[in-house]
C-alpha positions as CSV (number, residue, x, y, z in Angstrom):
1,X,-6.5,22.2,25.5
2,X,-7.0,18.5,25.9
3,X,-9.9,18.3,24.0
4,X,-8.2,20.0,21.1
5,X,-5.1,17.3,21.4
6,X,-8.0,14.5,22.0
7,X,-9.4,15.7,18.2
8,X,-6.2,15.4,16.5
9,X,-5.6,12.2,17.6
10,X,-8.7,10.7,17.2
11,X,-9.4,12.6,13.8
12,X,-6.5,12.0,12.6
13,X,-5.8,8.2,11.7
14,X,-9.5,8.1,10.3
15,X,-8.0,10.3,7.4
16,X,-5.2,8.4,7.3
17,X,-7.1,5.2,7.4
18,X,-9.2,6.4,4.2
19,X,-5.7,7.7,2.2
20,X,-4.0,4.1,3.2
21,X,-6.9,2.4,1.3
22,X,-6.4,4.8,-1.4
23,X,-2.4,3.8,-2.0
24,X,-3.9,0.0,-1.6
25,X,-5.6,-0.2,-4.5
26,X,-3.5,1.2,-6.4
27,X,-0.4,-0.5,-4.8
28,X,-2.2,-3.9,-5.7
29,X,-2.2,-2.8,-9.1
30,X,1.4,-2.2,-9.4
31,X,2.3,-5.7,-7.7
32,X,0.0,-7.6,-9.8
33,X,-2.0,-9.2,-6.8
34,X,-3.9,-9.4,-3.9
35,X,-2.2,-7.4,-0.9
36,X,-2.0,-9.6,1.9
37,X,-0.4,-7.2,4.3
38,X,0.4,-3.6,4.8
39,X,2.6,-2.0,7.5
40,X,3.0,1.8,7.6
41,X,6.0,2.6,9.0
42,X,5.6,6.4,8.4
43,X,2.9,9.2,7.8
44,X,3.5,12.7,7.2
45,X,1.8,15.9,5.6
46,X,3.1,18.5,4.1
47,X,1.8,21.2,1.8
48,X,-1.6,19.6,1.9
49,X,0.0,16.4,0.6
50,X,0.3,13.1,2.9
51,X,3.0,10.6,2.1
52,X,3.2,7.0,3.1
53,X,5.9,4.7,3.5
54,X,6.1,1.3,4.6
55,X,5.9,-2.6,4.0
56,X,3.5,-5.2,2.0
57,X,3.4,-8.6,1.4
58,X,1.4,-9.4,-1.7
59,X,-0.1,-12.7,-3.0
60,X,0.5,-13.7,-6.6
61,X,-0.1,-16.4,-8.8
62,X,2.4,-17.8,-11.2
63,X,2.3,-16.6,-14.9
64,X,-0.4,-19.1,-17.5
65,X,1.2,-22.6,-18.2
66,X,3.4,-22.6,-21.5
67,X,2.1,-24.5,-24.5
68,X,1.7,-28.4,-23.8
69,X,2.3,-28.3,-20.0
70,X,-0.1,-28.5,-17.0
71,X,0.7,-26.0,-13.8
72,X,-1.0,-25.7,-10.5
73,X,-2.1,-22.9,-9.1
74,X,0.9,-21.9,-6.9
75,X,0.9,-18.3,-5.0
76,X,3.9,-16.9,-4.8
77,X,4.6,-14.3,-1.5
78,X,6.5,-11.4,-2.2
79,X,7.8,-8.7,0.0
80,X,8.3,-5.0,-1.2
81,X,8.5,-1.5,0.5
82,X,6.1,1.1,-0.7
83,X,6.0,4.8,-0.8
84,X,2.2,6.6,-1.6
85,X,1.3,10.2,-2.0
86,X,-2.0,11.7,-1.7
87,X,-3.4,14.7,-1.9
88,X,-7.3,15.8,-2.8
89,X,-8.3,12.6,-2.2
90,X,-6.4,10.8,-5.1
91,X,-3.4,9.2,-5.5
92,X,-0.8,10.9,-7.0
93,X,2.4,8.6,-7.1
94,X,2.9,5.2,-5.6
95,X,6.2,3.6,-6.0
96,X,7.0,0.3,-5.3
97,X,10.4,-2.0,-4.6
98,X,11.1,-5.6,-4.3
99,X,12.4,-6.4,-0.6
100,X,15.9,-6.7,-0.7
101,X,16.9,-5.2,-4.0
């Protein structure tokens, strides 16, 4: 009996680790940078589907210079909550919100 509760715990974020690095990449797509940070503040499964919720802080830079003007290369850090679900190893929807809105 331990070994079996052992197996799932250990086994268990491994998947998880794998399906978070799926909603990643295509979480960094919807903010339009480089994710800087990402806090999972829940995890659950259900009908073979897992769905994950939580924080990210992603980098981005500002927009291109308009016509004339010079800009430097500013990042900007923004803050959104994320939900991600996977299920057969792809991700199926990933929704993103601006932190405070």
């Amino acid at each position: 009996m331990i070994a079996l509760v052992f197996a799932l715990n250990v086994l268990q974020p491994a998947a998880a680790d794998a399906e978070v690095e799926l909603c990643k990449r295509s979480l960094a797509g919807k903010v339009g940078g480089d994710i800087a940070t990402i806090d999972v503040s829940s995890s659950h499964v259900e009908r073979h589907r897992r769905t994950i919720e939580g924080r990210l802080t992603a980098f981005s830079r500002m927009g291109p210079a308009p016509a004339g003007t010079a800009r430097t290369h500013h990042l900007g850090r923004f803050e959104f909550t994320f939900r991600c679900e996977v299920r057969g190893g792809r991700v199926r929807k990933a929704r993103i919100t601006p932190l405070g809105a």
